[in-house]
C-alpha positions as CSV (number, residue, x, y, z in Angstrom):
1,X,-50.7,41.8,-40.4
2,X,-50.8,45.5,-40.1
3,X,-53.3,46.6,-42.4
4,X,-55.3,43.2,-42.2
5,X,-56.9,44.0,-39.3
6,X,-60.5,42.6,-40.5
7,X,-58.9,39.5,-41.4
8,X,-57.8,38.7,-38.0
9,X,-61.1,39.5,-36.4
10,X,-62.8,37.6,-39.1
11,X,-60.5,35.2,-38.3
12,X,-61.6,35.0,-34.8
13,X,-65.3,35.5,-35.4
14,X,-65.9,32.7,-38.3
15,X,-62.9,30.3,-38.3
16,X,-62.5,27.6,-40.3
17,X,-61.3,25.4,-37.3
18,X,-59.6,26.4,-33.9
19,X,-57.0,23.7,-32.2
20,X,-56.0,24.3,-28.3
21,X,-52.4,24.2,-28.0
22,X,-50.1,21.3,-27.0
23,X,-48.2,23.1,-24.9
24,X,-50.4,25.2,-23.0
25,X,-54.4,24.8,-22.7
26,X,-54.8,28.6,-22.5
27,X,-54.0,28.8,-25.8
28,X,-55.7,28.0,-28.7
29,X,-55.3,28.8,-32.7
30,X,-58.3,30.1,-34.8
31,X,-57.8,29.0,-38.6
32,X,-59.7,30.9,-41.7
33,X,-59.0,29.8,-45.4
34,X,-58.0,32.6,-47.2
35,X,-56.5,32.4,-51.1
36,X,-55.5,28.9,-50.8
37,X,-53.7,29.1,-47.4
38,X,-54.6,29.8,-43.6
39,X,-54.5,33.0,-41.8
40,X,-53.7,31.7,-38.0
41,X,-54.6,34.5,-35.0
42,X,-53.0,32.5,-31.5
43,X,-55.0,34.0,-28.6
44,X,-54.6,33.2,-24.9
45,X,-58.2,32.3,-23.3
46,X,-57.8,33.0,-19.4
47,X,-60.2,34.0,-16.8
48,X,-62.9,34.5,-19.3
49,X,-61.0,37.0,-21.2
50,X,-57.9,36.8,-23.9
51,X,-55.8,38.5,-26.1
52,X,-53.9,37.9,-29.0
53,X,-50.4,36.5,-29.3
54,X,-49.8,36.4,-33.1
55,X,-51.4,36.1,-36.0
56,X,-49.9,34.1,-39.5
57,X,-50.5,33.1,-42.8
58,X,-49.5,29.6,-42.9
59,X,-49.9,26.1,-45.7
60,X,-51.0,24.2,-43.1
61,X,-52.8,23.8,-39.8
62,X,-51.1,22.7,-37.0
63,X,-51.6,19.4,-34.9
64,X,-53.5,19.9,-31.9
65,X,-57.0,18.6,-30.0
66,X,-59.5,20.3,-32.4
67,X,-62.6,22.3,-31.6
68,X,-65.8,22.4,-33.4
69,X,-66.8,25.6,-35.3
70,X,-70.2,26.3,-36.5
């Protein structure tokens, strides 16, 4: 994503939809529509901070308890 860097905080400003992980509840994937497919950023929520783990372009959004955006 090097280069797309506004994408990804857009991404994590104004998603689409963001699902917590089924494997670990830290984690949770922001989704944004872009050109037909989804621009995924993972980030790790803990102790009232996070970072990034990766970020995607991706056909589909992965299963997962979902989260409403505004």
């Amino acid at each position: 994503m090097k280069g797309r860097e506004d994408l990804v905080k857009e991404t994590l400003v104004n998603p689409n939809q963001i699902r917590r992980s089924r494997k670990d509840s830290n984690v949770y994937l922001h989704y944004k529509r872009v050109n037909g497919k989804y621009n995924c950023v993972v980030a790790k929520h803990l102790n009232g901070e996070g970072f990034i783990i990766t970020t995607y372009i991706t056909d589909r959004i992965k299963a997962g308890e979902a989260y409403e955006t505004n």
